[in-house]
C-alpha positions as CSV (number, residue, x, y, z in Angstrom):
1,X,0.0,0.0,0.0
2,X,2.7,2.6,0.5
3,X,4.0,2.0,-2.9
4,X,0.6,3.2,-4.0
5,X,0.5,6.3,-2.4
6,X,4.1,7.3,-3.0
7,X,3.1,6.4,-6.4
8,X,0.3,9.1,-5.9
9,X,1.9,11.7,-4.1
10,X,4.6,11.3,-6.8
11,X,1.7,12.0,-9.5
12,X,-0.3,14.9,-8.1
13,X,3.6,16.6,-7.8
14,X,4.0,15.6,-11.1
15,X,0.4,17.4,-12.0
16,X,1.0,20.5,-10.2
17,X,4.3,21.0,-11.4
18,X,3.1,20.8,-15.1
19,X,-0.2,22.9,-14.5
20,X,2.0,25.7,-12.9
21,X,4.4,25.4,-16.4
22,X,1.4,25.3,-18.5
23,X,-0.5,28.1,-16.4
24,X,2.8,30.4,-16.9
25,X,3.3,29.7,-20.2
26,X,-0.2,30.9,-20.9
27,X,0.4,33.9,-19.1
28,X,3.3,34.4,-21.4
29,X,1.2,33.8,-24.5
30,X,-1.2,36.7,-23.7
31,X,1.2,38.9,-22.3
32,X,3.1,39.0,-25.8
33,X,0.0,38.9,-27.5
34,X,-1.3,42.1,-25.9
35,X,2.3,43.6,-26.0
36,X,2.0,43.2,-30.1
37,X,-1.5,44.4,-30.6
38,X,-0.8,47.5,-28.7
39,X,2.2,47.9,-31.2
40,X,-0.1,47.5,-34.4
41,X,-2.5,49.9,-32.6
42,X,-0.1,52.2,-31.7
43,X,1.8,52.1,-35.4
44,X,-1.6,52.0,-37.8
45,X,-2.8,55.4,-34.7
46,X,0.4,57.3,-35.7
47,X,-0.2,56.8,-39.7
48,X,-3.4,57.7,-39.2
49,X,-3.2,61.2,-37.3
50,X,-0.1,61.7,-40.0
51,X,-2.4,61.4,-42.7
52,X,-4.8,63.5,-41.1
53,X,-2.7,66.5,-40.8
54,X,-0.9,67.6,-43.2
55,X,0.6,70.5,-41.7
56,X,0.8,71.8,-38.1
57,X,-2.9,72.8,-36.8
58,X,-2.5,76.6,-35.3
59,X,-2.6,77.7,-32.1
60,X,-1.1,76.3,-29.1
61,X,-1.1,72.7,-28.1
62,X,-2.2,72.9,-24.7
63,X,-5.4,74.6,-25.7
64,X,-4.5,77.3,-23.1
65,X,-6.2,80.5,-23.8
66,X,-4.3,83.9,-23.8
67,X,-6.4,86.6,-22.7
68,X,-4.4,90.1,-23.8
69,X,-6.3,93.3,-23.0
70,X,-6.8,94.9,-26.4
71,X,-4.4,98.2,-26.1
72,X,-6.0,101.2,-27.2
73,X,-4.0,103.5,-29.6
74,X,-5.7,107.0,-29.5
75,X,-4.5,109.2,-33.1
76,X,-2.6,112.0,-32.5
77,X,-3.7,115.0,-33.8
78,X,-0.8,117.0,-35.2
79,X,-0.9,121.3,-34.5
């Protein structure tokens, strides 16, 4: 009988050590899966806003508003 249960205990090691391997390389899997979609999102994003502007837009890129009292200039009236 204890042949069968070291034979046993030797199995479910067995199991758990190649459930953790598969379970890692799984995790593995997606992780470089998501790492490469986000690089085709990324690349195909940046040729599309390229191809969307052509030239710089105007104005500043924080979208900061400058507000500059408007200076009055009075004409001087040459004597």
């Amino acid at each position: 009988m204890s042949k069968l249960y070291k034979f046993l205990w030797s199995l479910a090691v067995l199991f758990i050590i190649v459930t953790t391997i598969t379970f890692t390389f799984g995790l593995i899997l997606i992780g470089v899966a998501m790492a490469s979609l986000l690089g085709i999102y990324r690349y195909y994003l940046t040729k599309k806003s390229l191809r969307k502007f052509k030239a710089w837009p105007k104005g500043f890129s924080s979208n900061e508003i400058i507000d500059i009292p408007t200076e009055t200039v009075y004409p001087k009236i040459k004597d």
